[in-house]
MILOTI-464353 format. One line per field, with one value per residue (C-alpha): residue in one letter; y, x, z. Coordinates in nm, 3 decimals, m for minus. Example, Ala and Ser with C-alpha at 12.3 -4.5 7.8 and 13.67 -1.06 7.14 Angstrom:
BEGIN
r: (a / s)
v: (m0.450 / m0.106)
u: (1.230 / 1.367)
w: (0.780 / 0.714)
***
This chain:
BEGIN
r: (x / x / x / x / x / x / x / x / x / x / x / x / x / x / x / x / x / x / x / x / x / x / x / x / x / x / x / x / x / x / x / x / x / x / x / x / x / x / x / x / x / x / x / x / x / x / x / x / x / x / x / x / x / x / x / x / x / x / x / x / x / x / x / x / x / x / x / x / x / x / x / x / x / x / x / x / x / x / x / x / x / x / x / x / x / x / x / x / x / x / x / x / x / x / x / x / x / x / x / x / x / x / x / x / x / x / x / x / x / x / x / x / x / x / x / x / x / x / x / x / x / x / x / x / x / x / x / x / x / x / x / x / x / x / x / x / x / x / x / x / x / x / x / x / x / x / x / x / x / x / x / x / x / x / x / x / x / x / x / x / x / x / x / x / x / x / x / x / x / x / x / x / x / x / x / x / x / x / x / x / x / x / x / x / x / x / x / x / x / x / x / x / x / x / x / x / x / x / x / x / x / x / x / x / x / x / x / x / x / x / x / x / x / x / x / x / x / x / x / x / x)
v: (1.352 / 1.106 / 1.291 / 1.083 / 1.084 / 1.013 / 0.995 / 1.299 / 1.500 / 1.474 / 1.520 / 1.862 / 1.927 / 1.950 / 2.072 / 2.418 / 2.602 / 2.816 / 2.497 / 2.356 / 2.695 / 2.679 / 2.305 / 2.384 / 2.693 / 2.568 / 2.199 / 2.390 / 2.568 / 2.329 / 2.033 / 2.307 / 2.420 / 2.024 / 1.940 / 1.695 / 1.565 / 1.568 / 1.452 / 1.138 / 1.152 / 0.845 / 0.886 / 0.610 / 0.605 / 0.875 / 0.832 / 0.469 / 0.494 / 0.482 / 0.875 / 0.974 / 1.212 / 1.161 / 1.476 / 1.378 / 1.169 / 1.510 / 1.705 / 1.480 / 1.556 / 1.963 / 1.948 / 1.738 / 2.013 / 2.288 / 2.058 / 2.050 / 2.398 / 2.531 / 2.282 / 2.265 / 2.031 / 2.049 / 1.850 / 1.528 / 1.428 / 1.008 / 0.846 / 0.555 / 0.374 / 0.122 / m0.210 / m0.356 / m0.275 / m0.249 / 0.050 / 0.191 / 0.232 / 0.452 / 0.650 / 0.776 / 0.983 / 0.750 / 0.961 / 1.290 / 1.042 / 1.078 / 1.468 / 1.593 / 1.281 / 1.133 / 0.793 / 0.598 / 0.339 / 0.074 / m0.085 / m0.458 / m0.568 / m0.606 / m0.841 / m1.029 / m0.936 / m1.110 / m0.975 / m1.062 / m1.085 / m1.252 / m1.519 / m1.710 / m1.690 / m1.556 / m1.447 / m1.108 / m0.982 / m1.283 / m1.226 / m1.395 / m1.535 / m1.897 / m2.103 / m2.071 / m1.730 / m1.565 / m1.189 / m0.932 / m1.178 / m1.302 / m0.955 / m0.950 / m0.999 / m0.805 / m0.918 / m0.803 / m0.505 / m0.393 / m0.458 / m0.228 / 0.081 / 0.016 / m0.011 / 0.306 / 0.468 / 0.456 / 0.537 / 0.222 / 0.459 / 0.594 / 0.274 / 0.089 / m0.171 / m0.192 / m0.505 / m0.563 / m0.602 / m0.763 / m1.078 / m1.165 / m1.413 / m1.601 / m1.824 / m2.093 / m2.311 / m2.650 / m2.643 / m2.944 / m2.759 / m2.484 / m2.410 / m2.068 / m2.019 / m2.225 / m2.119 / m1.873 / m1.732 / m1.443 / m1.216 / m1.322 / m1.117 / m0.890 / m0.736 / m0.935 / m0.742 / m0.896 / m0.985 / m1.203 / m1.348 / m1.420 / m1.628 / m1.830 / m1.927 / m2.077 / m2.243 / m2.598 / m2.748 / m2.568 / m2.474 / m2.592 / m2.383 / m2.381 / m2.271 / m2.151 / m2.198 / m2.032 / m1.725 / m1.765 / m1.700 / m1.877 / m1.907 / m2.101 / m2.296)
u: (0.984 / 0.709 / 0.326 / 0.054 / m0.230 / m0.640 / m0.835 / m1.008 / m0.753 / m0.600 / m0.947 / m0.972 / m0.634 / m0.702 / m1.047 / m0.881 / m0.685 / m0.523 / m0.497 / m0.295 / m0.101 / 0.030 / 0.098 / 0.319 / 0.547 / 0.587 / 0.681 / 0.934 / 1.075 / 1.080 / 1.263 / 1.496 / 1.604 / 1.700 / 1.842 / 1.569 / 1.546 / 1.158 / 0.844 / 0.665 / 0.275 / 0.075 / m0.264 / m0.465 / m0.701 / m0.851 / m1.224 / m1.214 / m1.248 / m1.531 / m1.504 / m1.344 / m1.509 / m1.533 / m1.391 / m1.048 / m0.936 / m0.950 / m0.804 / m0.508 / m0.327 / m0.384 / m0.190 / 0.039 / 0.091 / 0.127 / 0.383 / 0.565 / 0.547 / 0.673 / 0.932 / 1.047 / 1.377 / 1.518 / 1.283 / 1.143 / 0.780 / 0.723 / 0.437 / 0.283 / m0.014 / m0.261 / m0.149 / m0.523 / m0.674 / m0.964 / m0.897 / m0.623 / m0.895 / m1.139 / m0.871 / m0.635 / m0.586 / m0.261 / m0.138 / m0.086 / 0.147 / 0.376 / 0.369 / 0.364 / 0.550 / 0.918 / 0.871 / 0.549 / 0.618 / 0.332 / 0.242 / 0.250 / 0.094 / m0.235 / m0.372 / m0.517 / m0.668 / m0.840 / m1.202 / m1.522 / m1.604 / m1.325 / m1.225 / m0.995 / m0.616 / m0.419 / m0.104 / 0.023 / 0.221 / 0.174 / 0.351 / 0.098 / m0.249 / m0.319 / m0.508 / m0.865 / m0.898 / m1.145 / m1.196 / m1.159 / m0.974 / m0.774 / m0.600 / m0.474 / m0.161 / 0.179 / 0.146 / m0.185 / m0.111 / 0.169 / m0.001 / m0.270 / m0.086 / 0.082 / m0.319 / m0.336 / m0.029 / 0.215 / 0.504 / 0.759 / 1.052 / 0.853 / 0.728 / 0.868 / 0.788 / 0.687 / 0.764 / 0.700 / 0.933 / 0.628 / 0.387 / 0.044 / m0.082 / m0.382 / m0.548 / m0.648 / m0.975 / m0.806 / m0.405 / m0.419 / m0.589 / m0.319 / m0.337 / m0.413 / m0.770 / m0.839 / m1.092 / m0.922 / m1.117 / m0.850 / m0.564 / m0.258 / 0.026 / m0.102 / 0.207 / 0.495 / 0.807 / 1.110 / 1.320 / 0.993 / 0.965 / 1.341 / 1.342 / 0.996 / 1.154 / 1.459 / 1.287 / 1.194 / 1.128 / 0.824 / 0.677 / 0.705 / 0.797 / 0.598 / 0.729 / 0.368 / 0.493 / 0.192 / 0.184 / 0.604 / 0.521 / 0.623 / 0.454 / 0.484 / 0.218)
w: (0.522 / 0.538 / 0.506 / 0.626 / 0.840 / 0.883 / 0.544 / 0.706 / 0.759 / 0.395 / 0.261 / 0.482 / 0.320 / m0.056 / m0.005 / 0.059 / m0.182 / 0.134 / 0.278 / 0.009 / m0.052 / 0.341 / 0.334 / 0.012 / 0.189 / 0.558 / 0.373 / 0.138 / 0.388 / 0.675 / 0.399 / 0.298 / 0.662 / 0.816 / 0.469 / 0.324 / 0.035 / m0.073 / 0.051 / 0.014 / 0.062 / 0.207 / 0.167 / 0.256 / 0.018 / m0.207 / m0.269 / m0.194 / 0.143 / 0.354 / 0.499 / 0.173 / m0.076 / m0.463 / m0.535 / m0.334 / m0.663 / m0.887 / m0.583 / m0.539 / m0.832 / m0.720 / m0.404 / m0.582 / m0.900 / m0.616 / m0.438 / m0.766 / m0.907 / m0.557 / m0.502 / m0.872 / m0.980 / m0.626 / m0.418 / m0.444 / m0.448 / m0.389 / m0.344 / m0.132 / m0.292 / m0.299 / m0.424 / m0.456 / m0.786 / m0.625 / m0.453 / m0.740 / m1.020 / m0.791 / m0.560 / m0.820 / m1.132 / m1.203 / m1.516 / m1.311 / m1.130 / m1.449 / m1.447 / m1.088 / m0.914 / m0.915 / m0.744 / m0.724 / m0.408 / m0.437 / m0.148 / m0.239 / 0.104 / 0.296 / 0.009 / 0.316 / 0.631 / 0.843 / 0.923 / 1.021 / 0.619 / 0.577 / 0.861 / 0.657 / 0.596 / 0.332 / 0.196 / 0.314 / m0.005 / m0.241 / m0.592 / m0.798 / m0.774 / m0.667 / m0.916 / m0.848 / m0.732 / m0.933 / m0.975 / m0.708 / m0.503 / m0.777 / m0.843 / m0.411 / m0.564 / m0.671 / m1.001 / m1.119 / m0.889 / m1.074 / m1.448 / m1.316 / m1.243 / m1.584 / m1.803 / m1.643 / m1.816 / m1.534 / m1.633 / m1.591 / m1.454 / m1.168 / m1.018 / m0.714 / m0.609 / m0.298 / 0.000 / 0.364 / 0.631 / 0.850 / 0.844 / 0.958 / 1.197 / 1.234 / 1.469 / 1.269 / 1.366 / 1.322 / 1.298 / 1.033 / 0.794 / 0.710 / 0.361 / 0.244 / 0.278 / 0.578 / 0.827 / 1.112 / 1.401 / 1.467 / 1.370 / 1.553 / 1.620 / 1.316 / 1.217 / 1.307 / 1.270 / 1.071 / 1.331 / 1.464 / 1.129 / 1.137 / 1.410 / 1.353 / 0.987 / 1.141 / 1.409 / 1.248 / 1.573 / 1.677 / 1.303 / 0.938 / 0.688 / 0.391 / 0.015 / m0.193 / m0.536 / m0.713 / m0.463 / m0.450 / m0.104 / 0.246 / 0.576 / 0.885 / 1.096)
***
């Protein structure tokens, strides 16, 4: 059973011991009744956030130590995380990870978005960093996600590693400039689904294909 939900409302949550101390029975008993086997917890993002609160990344790991002391050996507790390091070394206290958690999912996605601060195009989930890329933007990547969570002691047999089953469009401002970084103007079809992305990659009539060997990523134009 998947928990998720508005920063807000998660924020609410572990502000509360009650809170917590409800959230912990009625989950226990409503995983035990349908036959479940755990919980995973997708809290998007601790702290980092704009409507978060700095005391969410020292109240995460409570909710997450009740969780674990109710549910003991016979439930599961995963997690879905940031892949940005940006956002991984304010939201979380990764070692209580190791103690309170079973699986650690990261979410190796969302490296780019288009925005008004960013009208340019970019790789989805790109595995590594394209030459050039300096700092901040030169850890939007799997890679440097990944080496991240493990400088902060996670441990290697918890970690997953996350993938989409989606892509990103954009509506780029001159269709013969399509390399990554080239002005856009729009987010297209924002998250294509996989069966979208299927059938654009096969279709070499209409679009080219193009293998990123620095990112080892693909897109289409």
């Amino acid at each position: 059973m998947c928990l998720t939900g508005s920063n807000r409302s998660f924020t609410k949550l572990v502000s509360s011991p009650d809170r917590i101390s409800r959230l912990v029975s009625e989950s226990s008993n409503y995983l035990k009744k349908f036959d479940f086997d755990g919980i995973d917890l997708d809290w998007e993002f601790p702290t980092w956030s704009s409507d978060a609160h700095k005391s969410d990344r020292a109240r995460f790991p409570l909710l997450l130590k009740a969780l674990r002391e109710k549910y003991g050996a016979s439930l599961l507790i995963t997690l879905a995380v940031a892949g940005p390091p940006t956002i991984t070394r304010v939201a979380y206290d990764v070692t209580s990870f190791n103690r309170y958690a079973d699986l650690v999912q990261v979410m190796n996605y969302d490296y780019h978005i288009f925005s008004y601060f960013h009208p340019f195009v970019g790789f989805n989930a790109p595995l590594r960093k394209l030459k050039g890329e300096l700092g901040d933007i030169g850890q939007m990547n799997s890679e440097a996600a990944m080496a991240m969570y493990r400088r902060l002691g996670l441990w290697a047999n918890k970690t997953v590693f996350g993938i989409p089953t989606y892509g990103r469009g954009f509506r780029l401002v001159n269709w013969k400039i399509n390399k990554p970084y080239a002005p856009a103007t729009a987010a297209v079809n924002a998250y294509s689904n996989l069966e979208a992305l299927c059938k654009l990659l096969v279709d070499r009539y209409h679009y080219t294909y193009v293998w990123n060997e620095q990112a080892a990523s693909p897109y289409v134009y």
